[in-house]
C-alpha positions in Angstrom: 7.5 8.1 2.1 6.2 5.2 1.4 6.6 0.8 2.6 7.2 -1.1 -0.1 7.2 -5.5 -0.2 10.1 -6.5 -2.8 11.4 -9.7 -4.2 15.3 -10.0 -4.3 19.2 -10.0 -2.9 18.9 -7.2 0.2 22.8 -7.1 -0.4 22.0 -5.2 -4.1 19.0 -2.9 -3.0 20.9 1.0 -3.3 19.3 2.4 -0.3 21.0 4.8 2.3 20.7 1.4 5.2 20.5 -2.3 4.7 19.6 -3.9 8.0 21.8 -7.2 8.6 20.1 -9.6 10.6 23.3 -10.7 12.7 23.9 -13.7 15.8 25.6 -11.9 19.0 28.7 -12.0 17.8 27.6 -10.1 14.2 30.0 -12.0 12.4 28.1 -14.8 10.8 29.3 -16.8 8.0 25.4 -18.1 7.3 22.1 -17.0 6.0 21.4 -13.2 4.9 24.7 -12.3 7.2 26.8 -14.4 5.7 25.6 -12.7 2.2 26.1 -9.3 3.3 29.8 -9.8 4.7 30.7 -11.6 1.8 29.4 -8.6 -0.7 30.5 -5.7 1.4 34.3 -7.6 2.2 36.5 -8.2 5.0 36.0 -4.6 6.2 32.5 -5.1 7.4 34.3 -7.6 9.6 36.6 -5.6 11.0 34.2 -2.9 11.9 32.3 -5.4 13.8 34.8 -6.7 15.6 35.5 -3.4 17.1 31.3 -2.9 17.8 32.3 -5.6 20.2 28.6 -7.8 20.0 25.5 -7.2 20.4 22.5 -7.6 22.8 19.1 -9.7 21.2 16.4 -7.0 20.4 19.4 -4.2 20.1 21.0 -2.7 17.2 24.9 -1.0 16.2 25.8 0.3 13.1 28.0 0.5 10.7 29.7 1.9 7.2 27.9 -0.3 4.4 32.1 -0.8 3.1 31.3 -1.9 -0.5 27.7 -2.7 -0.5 25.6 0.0 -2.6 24.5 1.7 0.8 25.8 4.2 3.3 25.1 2.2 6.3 24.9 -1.0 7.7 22.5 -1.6 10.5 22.9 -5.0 12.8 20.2 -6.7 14.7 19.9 -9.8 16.7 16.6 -11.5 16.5 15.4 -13.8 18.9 15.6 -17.4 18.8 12.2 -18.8 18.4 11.0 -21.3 21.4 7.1 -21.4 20.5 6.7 -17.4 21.3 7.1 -18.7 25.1 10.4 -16.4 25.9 9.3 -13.0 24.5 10.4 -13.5 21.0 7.8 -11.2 20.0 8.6 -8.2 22.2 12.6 -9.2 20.8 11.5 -9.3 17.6 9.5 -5.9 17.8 12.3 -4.3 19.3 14.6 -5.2 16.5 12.6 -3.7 14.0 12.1 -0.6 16.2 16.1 0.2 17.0 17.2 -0.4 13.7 14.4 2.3 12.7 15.9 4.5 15.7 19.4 4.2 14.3 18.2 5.0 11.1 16.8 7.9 12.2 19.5 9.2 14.1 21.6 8.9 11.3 19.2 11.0 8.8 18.9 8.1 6.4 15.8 8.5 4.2 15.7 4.8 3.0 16.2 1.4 4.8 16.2 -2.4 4.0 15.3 -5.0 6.0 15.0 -8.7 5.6 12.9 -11.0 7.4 14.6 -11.2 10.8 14.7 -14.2 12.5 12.7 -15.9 10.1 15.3 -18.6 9.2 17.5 -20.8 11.0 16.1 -19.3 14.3 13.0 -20.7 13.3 10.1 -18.0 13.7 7.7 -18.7 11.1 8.0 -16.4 8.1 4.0 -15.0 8.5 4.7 -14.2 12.4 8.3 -12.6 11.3 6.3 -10.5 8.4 3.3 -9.4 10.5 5.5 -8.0 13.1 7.4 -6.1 10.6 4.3 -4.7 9.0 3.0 -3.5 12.4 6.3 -2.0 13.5 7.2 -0.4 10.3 3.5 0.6 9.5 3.0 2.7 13.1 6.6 4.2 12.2 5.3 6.0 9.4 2.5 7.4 11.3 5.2 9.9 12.6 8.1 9.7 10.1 8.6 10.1 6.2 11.3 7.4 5.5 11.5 4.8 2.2 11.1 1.4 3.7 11.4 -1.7 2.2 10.9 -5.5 3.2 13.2 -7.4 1.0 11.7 -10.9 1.1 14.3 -13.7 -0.6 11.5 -16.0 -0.9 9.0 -16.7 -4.3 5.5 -16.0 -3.4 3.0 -18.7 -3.2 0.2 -17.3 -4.6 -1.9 -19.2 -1.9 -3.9 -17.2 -0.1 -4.4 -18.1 3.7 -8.0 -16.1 3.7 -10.6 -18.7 2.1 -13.5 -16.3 1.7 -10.4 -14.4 0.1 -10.5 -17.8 -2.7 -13.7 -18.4 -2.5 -14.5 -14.7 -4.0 -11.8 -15.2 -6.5 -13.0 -18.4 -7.6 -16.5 -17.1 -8.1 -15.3 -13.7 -9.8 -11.8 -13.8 -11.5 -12.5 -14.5 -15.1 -8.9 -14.4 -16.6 -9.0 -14.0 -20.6 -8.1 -17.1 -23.0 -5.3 -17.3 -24.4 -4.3 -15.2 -27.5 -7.2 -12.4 -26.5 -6.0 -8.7 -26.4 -8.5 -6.4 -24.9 -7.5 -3.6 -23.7 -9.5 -4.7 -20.0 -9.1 -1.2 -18.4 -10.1 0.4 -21.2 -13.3 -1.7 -22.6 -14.5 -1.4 -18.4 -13.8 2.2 -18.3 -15.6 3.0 -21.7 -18.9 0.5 -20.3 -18.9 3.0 -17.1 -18.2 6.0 -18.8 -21.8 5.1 -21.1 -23.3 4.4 -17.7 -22.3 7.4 -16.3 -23.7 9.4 -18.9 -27.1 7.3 -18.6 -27.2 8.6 -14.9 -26.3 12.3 -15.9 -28.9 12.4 -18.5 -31.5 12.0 -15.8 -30.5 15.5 -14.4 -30.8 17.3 -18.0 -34.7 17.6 -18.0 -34.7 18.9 -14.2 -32.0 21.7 -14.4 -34.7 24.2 -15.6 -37.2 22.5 -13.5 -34.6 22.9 -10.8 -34.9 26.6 -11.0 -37.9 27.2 -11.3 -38.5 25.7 -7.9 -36.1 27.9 -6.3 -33.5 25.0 -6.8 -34.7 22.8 -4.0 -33.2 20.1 -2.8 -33.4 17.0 -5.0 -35.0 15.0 -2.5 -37.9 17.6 -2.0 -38.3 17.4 -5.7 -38.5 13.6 -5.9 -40.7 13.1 -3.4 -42.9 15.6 -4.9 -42.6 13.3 -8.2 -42.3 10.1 -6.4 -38.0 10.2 -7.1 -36.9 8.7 -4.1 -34.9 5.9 -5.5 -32.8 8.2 -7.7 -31.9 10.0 -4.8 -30.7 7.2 -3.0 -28.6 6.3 -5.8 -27.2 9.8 -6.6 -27.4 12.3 -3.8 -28.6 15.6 -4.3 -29.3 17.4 -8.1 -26.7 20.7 -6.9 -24.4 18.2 -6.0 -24.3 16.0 -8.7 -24.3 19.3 -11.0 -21.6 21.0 -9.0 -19.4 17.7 -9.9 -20.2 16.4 -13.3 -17.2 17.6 -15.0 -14.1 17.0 -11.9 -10.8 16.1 -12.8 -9.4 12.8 -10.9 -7.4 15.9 -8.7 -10.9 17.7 -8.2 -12.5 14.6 -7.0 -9.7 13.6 -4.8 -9.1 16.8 -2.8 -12.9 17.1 -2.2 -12.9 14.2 -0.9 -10.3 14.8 1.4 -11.6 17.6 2.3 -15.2 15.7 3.1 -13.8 13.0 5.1 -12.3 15.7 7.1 -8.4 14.5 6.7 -5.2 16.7 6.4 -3.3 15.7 2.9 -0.6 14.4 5.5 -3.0 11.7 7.0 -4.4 10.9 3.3 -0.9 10.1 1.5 0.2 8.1 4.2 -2.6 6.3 4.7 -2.5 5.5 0.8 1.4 4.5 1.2 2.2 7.2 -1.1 5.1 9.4 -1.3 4.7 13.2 -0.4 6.1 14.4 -3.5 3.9 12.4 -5.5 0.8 13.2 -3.7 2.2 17.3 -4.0 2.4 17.0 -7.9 -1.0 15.8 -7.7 -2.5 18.2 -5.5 -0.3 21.0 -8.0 -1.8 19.5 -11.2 -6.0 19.9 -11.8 -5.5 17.3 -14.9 -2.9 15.1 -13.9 -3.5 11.7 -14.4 -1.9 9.0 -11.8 -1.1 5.6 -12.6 -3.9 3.0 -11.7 -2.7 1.5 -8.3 -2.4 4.9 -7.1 -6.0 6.0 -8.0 -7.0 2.3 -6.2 -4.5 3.3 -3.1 -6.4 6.9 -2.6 -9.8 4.9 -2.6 -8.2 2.5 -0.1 -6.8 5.3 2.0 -10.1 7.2 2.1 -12.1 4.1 2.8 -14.6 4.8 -0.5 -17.1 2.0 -0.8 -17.3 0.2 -4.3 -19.4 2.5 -6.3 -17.2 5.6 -4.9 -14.0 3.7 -6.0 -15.5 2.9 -9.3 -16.1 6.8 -10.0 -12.5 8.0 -8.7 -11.5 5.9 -11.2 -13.2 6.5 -14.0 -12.1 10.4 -13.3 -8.5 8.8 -14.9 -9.7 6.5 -17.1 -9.5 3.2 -15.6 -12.1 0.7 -14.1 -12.2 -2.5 -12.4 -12.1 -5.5 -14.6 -13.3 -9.0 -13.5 -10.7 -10.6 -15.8 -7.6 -8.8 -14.3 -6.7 -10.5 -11.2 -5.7 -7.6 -9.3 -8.5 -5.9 -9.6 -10.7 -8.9 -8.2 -8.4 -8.9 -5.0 -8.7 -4.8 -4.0 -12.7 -5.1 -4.9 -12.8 -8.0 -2.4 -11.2 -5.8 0.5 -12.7 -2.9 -0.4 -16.5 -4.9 -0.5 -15.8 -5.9 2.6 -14.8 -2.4 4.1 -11.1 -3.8 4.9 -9.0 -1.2 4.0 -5.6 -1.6 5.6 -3.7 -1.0 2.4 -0.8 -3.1 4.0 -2.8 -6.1 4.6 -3.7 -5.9 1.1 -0.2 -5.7 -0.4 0.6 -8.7 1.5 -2.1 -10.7 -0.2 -1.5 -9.0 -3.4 2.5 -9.8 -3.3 1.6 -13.6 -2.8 -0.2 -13.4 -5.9 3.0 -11.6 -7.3 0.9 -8.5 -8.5 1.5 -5.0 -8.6 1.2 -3.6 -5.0 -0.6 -0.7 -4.1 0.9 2.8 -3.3 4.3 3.5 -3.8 
């Protein structure tokens, strides 16, 4: 299952475990545990008092009372002293033993906020990276829903400047009172592309097997071709795969990169049952940040990207903000789909995925 970055009140997410980010005692009156005693009611308190504290870095559990969860899991983060005292390892810890709880009690969904991020004073993008990392090499091994409730508006300032220098020389939003239909005006221009490209195999099919059906580049070099081969691969090939379905395309591609479905669905943040109605349906047709979060999880260079997406009718637009950020990371070959639902999430677009 997939990680998921939201915006909101951890005390109203409906998830099997909300994680409380407690002080020793794990009675606070303050902060996010002072929020989540005073919305699950006087019995959270009791049942804490009987948990009898708790150890930095460890974490106890508890009913969730009248929260909309089953569970309750409380954490003490570290106090932050400049990283100096092994805040980090604390902090890691937390993360990890709340995970371990909620895996011993067979929950299949779990909050957290960002622990120790606020009156303890560890600054929120040290508090977040460490939660990524943890929570991210979690689901290597386990299917659980995850979320990172953060309380806090994005900035929608990103810390990477080649990151704003590429946006500044390539985001071209529309003016106001403008109504194209971006996905679909840059999906029809590749689509006419496309078919420029296919039209150069028409004339060579019959020549094709006339010759035996060489390869492609044996025929070009015979007719001085090279540069379409380059560009295209070889003619069986691009025959073989004119007419895929975005499913077709996919699972070869899977299967080319040599990864199991398992490895490709996480790696795309994308729930199992999703990625098995997928794999059931030849003509299904996925929404577009989970096209992009298949190309991310594959590690398809631009033009790749581009054609997995055209296979379900979408493209990347220069005016659509989103779009701008994943073909930066993807340009660049950075394709850890977390990193880019952190940047995308400070722009407060869609995330990728789940």
């Amino acid at each position: 299952m997939p990680f998921q970055l939201i915006r909101g009140d951890i005390t109203k997410i409906s998830c099997d475990a909300i994680v409380n980010a407690a002080d020793g005692t794990l009675c606070g009156s303050s902060g996010v545990c002072g929020a989540i005693h005073k919305a699950a009611g006087p019995e959270l308190q009791e049942a804490c008092r009987r948990l009898g504290g708790c150890e930095t870095g460890q974490a106890k559990i508890t009913e969730g009372c009248r929260l909309p969860c089953q569970y309750v899991i409380h954490t003490v983060g570290p106090i932050w002293f400049e990283g100096c005292q092994q805040e980090e390892q604390l902090l890691r810890a937390c993360y990890q033993n709340c995970l371990e709880q909620a895996l011993q009690h067979q929950c299949r969904s779990i909050a957290f906020p960002l622990i120790s991020s606020g009156a303890y004073g560890c600054p929120r993008e040290k508090s977040q990276a460490i939660a990524v990392e943890v929570i991210a090499s979690f689901l290597e091994q386990h299917e659980m829903l995850i979320y990172l409730v953060l309380y806090t508006q994005p900035s929608g300032i990103a810390r990477d400047r080649e990151l704003q220098r590429f946006l500044a020389a390539h985001y071209q939003p529309l003016m106001p009172g403008m109504s194209v239909n971006r996905d679909l005006a840059a999906a029809n221009a590749a689509a006419v592309e496309h078919k420029k490209k296919n039209a150069l195999f028409k004339p060579m099919q019959e020549h094709l097997k006339k010759l035996g059906r060489k390869s492609m580049k044996a025929q070009c070099a015979e007719e001085s071709c090279e540069s379409e081969v380059l560009a295209y691969g070889s003619l069986e090939n691009q025959l073989a795969h004119l007419d895929e379905s975005f499913t077709q395309m996919l699972l070869r591609l899977i299967d080319e990169r040599g990864m199991t479905d398992a490895e490709c669905y996480k790696r795309a943040n994308i729930d199992r049952r999703l990625f098995s109605k997928i794999r059931c349906d030849l003509h299904y047709t996925p929404k577009k940040k989970t096209a992009i979060a298949f190309a991310i999880a594959l590690e398809l260079s631009l033009e790749e990207t581009k054609d997995l997406l055209m296979k379900a009718g979408y493209a990347l637009s220069r005016s659509n903000r989103f779009d701008v950020i994943v073909e930066y990371y993807i340009s660049r070959k950075k394709y850890d789909i977390f990193e880019i639902n952190q940047t995308l999430f400070e722009f407060d677009e869609v995330l990728i995925g789940a």
